[in-house]
TORKOL-4160 file (C-alpha; in steps of 0.2 Angstrom, whole numbers, padded with zeros to 4 digits, m for minus):
334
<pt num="1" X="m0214" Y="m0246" Z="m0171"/>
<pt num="2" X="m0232" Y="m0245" Z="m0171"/>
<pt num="3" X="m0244" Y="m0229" Z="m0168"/>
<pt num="4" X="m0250" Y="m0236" Z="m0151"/>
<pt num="5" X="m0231" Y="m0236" Z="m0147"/>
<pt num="6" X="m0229" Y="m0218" Z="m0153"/>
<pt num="7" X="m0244" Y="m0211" Z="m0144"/>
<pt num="8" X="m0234" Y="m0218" Z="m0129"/>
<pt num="9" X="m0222" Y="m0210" Z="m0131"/>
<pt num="10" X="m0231" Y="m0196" Z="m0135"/>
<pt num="11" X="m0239" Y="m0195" Z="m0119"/>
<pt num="12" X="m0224" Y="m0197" Z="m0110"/>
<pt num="13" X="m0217" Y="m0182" Z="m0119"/>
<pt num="14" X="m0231" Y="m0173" Z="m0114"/>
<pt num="15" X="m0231" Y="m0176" Z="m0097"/>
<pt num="16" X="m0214" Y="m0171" Z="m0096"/>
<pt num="17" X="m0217" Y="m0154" Z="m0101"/>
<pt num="18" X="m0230" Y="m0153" Z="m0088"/>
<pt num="19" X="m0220" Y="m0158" Z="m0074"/>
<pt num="20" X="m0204" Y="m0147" Z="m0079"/>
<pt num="21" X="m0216" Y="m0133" Z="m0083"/>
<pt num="22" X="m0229" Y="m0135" Z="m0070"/>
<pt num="23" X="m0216" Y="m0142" Z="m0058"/>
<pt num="24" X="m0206" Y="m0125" Z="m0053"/>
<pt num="25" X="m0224" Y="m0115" Z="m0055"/>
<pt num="26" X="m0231" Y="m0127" Z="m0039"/>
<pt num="27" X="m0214" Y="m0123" Z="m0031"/>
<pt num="28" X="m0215" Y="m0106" Z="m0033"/>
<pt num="29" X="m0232" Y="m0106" Z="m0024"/>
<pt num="30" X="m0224" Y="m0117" Z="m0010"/>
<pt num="31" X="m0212" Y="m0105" Z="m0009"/>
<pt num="32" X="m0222" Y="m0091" Z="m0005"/>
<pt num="33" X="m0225" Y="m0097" Z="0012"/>
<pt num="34" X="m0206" Y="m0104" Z="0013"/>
<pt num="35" X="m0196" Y="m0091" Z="0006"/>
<pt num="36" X="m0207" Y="m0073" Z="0006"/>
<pt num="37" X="m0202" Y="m0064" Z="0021"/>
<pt num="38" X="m0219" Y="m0052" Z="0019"/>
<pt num="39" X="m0232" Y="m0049" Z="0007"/>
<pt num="40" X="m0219" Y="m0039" Z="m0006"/>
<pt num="41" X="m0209" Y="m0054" Z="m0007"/>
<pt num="42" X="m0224" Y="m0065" Z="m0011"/>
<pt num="43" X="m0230" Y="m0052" Z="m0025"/>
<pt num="44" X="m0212" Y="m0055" Z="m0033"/>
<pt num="45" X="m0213" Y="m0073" Z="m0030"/>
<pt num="46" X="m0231" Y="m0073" Z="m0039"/>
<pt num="47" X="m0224" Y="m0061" Z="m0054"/>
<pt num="48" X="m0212" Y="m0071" Z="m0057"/>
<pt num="49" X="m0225" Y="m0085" Z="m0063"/>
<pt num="50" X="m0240" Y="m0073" Z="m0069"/>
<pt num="51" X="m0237" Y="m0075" Z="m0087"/>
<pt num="52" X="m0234" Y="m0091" Z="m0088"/>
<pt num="53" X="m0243" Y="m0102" Z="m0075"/>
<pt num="54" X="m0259" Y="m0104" Z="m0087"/>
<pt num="55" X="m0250" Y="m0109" Z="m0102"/>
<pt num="56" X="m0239" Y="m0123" Z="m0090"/>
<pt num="57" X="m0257" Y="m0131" Z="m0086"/>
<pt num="58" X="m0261" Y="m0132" Z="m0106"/>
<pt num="59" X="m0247" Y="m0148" Z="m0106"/>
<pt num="60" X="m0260" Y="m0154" Z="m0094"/>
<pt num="61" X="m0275" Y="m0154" Z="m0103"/>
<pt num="62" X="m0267" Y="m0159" Z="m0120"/>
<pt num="63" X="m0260" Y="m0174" Z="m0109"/>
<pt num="64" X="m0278" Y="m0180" Z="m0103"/>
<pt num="65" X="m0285" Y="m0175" Z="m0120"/>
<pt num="66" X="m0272" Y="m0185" Z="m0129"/>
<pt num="67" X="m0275" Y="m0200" Z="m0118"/>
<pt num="68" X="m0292" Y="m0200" Z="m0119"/>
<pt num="69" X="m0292" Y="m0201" Z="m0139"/>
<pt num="70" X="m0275" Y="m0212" Z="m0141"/>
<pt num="71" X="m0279" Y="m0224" Z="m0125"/>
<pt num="72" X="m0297" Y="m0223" Z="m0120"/>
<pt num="73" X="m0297" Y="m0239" Z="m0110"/>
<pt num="74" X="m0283" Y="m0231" Z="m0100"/>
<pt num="75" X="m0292" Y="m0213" Z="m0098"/>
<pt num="76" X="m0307" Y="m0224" Z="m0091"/>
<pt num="77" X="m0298" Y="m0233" Z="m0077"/>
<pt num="78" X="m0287" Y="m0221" Z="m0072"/>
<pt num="79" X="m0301" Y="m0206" Z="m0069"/>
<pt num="80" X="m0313" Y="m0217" Z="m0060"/>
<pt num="81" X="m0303" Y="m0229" Z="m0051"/>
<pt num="82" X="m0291" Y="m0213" Z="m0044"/>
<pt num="83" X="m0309" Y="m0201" Z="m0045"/>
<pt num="84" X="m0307" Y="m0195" Z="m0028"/>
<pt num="85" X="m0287" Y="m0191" Z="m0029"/>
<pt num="86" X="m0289" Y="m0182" Z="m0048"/>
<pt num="87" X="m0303" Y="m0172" Z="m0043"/>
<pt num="88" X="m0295" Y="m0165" Z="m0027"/>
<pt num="89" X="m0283" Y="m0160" Z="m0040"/>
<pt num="90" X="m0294" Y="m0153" Z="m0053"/>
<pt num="91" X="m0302" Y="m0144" Z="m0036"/>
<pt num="92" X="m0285" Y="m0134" Z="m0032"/>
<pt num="93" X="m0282" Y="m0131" Z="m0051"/>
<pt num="94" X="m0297" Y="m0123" Z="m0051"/>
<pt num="95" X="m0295" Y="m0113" Z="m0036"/>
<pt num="96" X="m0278" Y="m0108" Z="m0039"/>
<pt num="97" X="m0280" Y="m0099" Z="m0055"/>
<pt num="98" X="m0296" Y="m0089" Z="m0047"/>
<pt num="99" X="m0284" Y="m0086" Z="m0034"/>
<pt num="100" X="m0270" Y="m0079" Z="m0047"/>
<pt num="101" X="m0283" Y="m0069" Z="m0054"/>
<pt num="102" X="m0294" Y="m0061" Z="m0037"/>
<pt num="103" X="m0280" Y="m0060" Z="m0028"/>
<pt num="104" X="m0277" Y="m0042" Z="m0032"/>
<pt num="105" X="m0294" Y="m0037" Z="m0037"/>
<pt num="106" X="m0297" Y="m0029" Z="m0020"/>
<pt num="107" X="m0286" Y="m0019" Z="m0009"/>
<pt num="108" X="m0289" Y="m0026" Z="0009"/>
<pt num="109" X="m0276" Y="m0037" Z="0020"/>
<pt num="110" X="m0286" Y="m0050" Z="0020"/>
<pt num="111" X="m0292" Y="m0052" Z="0004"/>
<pt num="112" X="m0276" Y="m0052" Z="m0003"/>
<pt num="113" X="m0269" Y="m0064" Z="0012"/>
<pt num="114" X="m0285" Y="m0077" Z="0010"/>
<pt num="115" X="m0280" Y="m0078" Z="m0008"/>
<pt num="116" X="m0260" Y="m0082" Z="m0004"/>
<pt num="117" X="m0266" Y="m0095" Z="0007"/>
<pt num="118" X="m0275" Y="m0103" Z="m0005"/>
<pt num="119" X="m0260" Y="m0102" Z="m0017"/>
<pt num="120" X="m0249" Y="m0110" Z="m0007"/>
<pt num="121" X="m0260" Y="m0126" Z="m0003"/>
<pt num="122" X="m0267" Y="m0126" Z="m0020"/>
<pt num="123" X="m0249" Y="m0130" Z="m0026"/>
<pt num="124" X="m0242" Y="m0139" Z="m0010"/>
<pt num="125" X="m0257" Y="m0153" Z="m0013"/>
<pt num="126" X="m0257" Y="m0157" Z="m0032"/>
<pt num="127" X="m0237" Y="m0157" Z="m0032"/>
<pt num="128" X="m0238" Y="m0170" Z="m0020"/>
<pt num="129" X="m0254" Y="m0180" Z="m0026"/>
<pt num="130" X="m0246" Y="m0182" Z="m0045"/>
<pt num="131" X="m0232" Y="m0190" Z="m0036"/>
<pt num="132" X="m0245" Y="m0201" Z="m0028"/>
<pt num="133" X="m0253" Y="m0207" Z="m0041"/>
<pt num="134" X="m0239" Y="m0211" Z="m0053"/>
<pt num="135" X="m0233" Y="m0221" Z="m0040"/>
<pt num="136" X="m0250" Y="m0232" Z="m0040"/>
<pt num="137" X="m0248" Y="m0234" Z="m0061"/>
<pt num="138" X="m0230" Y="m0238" Z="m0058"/>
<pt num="139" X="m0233" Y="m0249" Z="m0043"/>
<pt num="140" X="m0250" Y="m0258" Z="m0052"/>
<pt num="141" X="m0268" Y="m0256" Z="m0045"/>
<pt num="142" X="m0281" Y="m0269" Z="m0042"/>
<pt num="143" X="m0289" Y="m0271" Z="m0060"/>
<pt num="144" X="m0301" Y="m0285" Z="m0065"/>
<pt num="145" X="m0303" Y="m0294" Z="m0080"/>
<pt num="146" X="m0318" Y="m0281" Z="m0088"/>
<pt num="147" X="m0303" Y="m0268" Z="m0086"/>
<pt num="148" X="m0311" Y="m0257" Z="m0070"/>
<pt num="149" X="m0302" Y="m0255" Z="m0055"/>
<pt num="150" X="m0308" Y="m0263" Z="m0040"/>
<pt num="151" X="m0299" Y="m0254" Z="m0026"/>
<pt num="152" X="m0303" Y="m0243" Z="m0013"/>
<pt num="153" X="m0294" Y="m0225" Z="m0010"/>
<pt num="154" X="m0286" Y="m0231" Z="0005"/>
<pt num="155" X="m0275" Y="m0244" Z="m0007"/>
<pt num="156" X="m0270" Y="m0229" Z="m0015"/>
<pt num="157" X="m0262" Y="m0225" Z="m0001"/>
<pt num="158" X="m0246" Y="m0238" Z="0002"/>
<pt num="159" X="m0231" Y="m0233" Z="0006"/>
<pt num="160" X="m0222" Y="m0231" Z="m0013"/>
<pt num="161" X="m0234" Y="m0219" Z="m0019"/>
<pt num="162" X="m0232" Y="m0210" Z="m0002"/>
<pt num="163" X="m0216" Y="m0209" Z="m0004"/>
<pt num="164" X="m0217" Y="m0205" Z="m0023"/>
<pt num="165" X="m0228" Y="m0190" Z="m0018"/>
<pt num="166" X="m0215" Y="m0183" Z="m0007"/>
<pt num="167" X="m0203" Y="m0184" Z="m0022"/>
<pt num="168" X="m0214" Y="m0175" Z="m0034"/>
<pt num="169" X="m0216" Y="m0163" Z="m0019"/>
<pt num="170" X="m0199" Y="m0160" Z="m0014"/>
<pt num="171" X="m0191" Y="m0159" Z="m0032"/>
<pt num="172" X="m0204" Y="m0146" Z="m0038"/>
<pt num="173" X="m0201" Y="m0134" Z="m0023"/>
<pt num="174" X="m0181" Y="m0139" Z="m0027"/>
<pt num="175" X="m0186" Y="m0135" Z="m0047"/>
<pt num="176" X="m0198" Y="m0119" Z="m0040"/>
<pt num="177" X="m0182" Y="m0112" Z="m0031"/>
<pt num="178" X="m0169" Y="m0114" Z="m0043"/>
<pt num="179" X="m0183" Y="m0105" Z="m0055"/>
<pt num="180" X="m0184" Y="m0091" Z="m0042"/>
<pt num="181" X="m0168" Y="m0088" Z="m0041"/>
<pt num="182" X="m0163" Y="m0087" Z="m0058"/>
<pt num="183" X="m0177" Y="m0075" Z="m0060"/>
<pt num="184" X="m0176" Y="m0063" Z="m0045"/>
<pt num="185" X="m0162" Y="m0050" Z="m0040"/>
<pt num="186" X="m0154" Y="m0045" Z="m0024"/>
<pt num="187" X="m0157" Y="m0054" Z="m0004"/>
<pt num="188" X="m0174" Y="m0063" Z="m0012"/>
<pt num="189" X="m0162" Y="m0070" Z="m0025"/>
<pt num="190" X="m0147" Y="m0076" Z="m0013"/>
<pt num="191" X="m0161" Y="m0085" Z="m0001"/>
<pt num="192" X="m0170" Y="m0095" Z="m0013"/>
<pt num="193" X="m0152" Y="m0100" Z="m0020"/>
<pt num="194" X="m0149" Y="m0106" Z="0001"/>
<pt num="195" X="m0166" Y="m0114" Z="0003"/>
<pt num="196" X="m0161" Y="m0122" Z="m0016"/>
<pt num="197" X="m0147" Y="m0130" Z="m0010"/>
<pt num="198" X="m0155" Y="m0137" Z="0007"/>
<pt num="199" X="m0171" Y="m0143" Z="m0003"/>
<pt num="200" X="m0160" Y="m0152" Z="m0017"/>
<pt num="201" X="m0151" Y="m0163" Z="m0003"/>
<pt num="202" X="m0167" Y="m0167" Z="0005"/>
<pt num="203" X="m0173" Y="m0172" Z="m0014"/>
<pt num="204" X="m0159" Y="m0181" Z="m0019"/>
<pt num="205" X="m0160" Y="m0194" Z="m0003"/>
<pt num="206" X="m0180" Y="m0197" Z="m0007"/>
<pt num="207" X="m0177" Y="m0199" Z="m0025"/>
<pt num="208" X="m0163" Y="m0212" Z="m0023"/>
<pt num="209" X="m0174" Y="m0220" Z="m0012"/>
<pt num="210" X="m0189" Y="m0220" Z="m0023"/>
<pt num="211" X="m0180" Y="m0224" Z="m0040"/>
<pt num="212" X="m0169" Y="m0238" Z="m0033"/>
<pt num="213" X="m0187" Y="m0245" Z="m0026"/>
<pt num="214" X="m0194" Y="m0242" Z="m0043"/>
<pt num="215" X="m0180" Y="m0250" Z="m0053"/>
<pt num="216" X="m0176" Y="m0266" Z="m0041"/>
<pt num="217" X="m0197" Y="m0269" Z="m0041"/>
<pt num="218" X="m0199" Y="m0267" Z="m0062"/>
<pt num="219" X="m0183" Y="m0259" Z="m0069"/>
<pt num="220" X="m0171" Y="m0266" Z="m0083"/>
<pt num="221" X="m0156" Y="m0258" Z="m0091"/>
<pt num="222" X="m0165" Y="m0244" Z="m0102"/>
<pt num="223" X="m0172" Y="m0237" Z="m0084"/>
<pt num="224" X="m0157" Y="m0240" Z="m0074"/>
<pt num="225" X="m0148" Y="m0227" Z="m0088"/>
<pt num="226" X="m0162" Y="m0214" Z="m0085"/>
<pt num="227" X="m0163" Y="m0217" Z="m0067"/>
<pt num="228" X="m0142" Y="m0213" Z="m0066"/>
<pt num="229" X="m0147" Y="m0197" Z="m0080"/>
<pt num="230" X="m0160" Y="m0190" Z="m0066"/>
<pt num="231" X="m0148" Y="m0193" Z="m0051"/>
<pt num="232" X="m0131" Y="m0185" Z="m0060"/>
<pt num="233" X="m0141" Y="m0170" Z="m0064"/>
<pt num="234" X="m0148" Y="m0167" Z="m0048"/>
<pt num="235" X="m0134" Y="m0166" Z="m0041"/>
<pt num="236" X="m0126" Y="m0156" Z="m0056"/>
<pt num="237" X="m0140" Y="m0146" Z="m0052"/>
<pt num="238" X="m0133" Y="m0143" Z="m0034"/>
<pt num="239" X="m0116" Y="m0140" Z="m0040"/>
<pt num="240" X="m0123" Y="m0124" Z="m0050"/>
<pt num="241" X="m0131" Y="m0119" Z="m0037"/>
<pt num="242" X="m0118" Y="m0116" Z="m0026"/>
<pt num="243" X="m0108" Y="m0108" Z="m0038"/>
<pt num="244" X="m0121" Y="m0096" Z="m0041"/>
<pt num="245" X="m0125" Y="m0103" Z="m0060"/>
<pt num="246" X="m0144" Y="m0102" Z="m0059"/>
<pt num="247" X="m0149" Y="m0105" Z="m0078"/>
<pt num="248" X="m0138" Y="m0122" Z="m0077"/>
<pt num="249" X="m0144" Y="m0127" Z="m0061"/>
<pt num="250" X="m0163" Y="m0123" Z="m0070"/>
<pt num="251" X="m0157" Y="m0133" Z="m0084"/>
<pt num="252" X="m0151" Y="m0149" Z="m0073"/>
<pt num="253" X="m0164" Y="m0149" Z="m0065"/>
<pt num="254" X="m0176" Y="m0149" Z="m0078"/>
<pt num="255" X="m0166" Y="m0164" Z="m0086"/>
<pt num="256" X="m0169" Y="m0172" Z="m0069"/>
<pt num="257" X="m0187" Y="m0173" Z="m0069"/>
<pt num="258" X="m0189" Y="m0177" Z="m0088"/>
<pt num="259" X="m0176" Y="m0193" Z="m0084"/>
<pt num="260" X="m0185" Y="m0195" Z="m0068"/>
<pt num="261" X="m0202" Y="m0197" Z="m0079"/>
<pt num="262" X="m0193" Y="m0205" Z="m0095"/>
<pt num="263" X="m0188" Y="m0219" Z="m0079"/>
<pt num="264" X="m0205" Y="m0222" Z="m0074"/>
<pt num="265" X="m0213" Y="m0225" Z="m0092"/>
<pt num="266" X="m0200" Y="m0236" Z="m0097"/>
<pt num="267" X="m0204" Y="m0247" Z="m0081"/>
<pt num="268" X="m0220" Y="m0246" Z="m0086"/>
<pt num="269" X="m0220" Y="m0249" Z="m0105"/>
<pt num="270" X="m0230" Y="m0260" Z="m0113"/>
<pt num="271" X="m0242" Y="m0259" Z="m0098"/>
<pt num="272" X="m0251" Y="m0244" Z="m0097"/>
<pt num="273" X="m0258" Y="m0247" Z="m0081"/>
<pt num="274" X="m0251" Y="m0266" Z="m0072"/>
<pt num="275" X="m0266" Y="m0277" Z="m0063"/>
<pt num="276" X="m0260" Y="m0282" Z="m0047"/>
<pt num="277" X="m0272" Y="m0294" Z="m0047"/>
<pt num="278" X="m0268" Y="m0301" Z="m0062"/>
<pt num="279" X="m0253" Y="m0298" Z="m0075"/>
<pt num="280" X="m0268" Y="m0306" Z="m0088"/>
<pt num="281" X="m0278" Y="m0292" Z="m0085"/>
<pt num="282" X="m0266" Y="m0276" Z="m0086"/>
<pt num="283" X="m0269" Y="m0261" Z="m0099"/>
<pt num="284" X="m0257" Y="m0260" Z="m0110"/>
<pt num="285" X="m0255" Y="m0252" Z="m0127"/>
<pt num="286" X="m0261" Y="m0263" Z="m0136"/>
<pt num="287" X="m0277" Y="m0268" Z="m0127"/>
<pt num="288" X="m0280" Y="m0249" Z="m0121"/>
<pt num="289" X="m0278" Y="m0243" Z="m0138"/>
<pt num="290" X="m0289" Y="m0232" Z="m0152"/>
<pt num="291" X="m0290" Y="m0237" Z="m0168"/>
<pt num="292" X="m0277" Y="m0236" Z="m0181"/>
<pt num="293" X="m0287" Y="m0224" Z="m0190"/>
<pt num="294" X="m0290" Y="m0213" Z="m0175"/>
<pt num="295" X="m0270" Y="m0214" Z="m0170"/>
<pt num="296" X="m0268" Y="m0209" Z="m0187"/>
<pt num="297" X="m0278" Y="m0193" Z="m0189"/>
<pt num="298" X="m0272" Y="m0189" Z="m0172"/>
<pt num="299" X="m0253" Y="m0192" Z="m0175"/>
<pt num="300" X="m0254" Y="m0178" Z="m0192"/>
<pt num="301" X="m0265" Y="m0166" Z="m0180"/>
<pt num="302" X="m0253" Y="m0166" Z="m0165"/>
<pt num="303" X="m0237" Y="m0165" Z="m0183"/>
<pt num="304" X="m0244" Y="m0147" Z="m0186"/>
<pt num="305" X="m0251" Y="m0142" Z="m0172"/>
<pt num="306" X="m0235" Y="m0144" Z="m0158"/>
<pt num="307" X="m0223" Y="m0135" Z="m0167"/>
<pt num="308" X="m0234" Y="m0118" Z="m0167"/>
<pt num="309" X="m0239" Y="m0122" Z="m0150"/>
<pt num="310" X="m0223" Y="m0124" Z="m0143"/>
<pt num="311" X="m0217" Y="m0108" Z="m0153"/>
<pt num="312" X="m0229" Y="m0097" Z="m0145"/>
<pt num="313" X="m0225" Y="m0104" Z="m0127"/>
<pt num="314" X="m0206" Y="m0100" Z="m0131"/>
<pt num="315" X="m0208" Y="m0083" Z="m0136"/>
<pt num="316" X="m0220" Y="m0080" Z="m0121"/>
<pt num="317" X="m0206" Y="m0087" Z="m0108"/>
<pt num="318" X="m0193" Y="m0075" Z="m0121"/>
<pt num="319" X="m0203" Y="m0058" Z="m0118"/>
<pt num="320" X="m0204" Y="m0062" Z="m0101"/>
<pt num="321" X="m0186" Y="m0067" Z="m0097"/>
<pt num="322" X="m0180" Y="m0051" Z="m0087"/>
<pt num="323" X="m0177" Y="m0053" Z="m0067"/>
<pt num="324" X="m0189" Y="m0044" Z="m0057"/>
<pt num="325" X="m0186" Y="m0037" Z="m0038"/>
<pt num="326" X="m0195" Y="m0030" Z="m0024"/>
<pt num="327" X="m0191" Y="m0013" Z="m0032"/>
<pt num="328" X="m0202" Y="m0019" Z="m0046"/>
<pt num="329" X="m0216" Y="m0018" Z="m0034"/>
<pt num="330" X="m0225" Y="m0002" Z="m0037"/>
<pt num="331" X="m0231" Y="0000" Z="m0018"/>
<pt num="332" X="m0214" Y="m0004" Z="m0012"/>
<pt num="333" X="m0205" Y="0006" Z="m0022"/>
<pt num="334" X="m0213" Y="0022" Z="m0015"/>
């Protein structure tokens, strides 16, 4: 295998700890508006993601940075021909940690309420826009021979990557649920394990939808396997849900997304980005790549540097790992 091949997959790695990671934090936010009966609720709701929710993002960066050195070719097409899409992204990832942080910085209703608004749009619109824009690499984009994408933003928006986004939207919410009530005691807990089951059925019908689309259009056999992994597990997932087993349910449906993922970059692979112009003029990871030096000095980097940063990340999820309630809420409490 060469390097180029391992920085693929290395990338895919990465973006499979985002979307577990960062994919029950957006839910969690969702859930603020769909879960929280009042503002208590949504304080236990945002607890439960506090200490985490800016280390999740860290997959993020490390998954653009990584594609920028491994892939530059890749990193150029994809952030200017989906511009618009990633900076709306960028946009409420900005907005969304401000709001994190300011939201209890001043007493007043509607300070606090203004800030909760924006968390829960904040994480309801980059859930679904990853979805979208997955779908469009998947699907294939209109790139010319000199490697730049000649589309508009309206192409962006066909049905599979539509129907990709309200994947990626449904099943983080689903993920964001399950999280909450594996992390939550007493009515909060028994509600979000409900609204868990409800979510799941409406995730497993759009994600049968979209990875059958996905496999007919560019599967073979290696992403027919992971595409029966992802769908097993949701509904393993559901399963433990009903019988109240929240840490399996979170684990399933963890598995889910990283199959789900693992589906779409084998579909993809060797392409990093299909032309739909012209298969000739796809990016792919050879033709996309850095050089063998570069891959090299990055691939012993990333050898010492993962294990100590996933280390760290595990003992932070370990300190934190004790459910919290609306008793743990100092104003409601007395």
């Amino acid at each position: 295998m060469e390097l180029h091949d391992i920085w693929f997959v290395a990338i895919a790695v990465l973006w499979t700890g985002y979307f577990f990671l960062e994919g029950f934090d957006f839910g969690v936010g969702v859930l603020t508006k769909l879960l929280a009966r009042d503002r208590v609720e949504k304080r236990v709701l945002i607890n439960t993601i506090g200490p985490v929710w800016d280390g999740n993002e860290v997959w993020l960066l490390t998954a653009g940075g990584a594609t920028f050195a491994a892939f530059p070719d890749w990193y150029a097409t994809l952030f200017s021909g989906f511009y618009l899409p990633l900076l709306l992204i960028l946009l409420c990832l900005i907005v969304r940690g401000v709001a994190f942080e300011y939201r209890a910085k001043r007493p007043e209703e509607n300070w606090q309420r203004n800030w909760e608004q924006a968390i829960f749009w904040t994480s309801l619109i980059p859930a679904f826009l990853w979805g979208v824009a997955f779908g469009n690499i998947v699907r294939g984009v209109a790139i010319d021979a000199e490697k730049e994408y000649v589309g508009t933003l309206f192409d962006l928006l066909n049905p599979y990557a539509l129907l990709g986004g309200l994947v990626t939207l449904t099943l983080f919410t689903f993920h964001g649920a399950v999280f909450t009530a594996l992390k939550t005691v007493g009515d909060i807990r028994l509600r979000a394990r409900r609204l868990a089951l409800a979510l799941g059925l409406v995730t497993a019908v759009l994600a049968l939808g979209f990875l059958g689309w996905t496999q007919l259009s560019r599967g073979d056999a290696s992403s027919l396997i992971a595409m029966v992994i992802a769908v097993v597990c949701l509904l393993a997932a559901l399963v433990a849900v009903k019988a109240g087993r929240e840490g399996w349910a979170f684990a399933f449906s963890g598995v889910t997304i990283a199959a789900a993922v693992a589906m779409l970059f084998l579909t993809l692979f060797p392409n990093v980005m299909p032309s739909s112009l012209d298969p000739e003029w796809s990016l792919t990871v050879a033709n996309s790549a850095s050089s063998p030096y570069t891959l090299k000095i990055m691939t012993w980097c990333a050898a010492i540097a993962t294990p100590l940063v996933m280390l760290y990340q595990g003992w932070t999820y370990w300190v934190f790992r004790k459910r919290i309630g609306t008793q743990h809420i100092a104003d409601a409490a007395h």
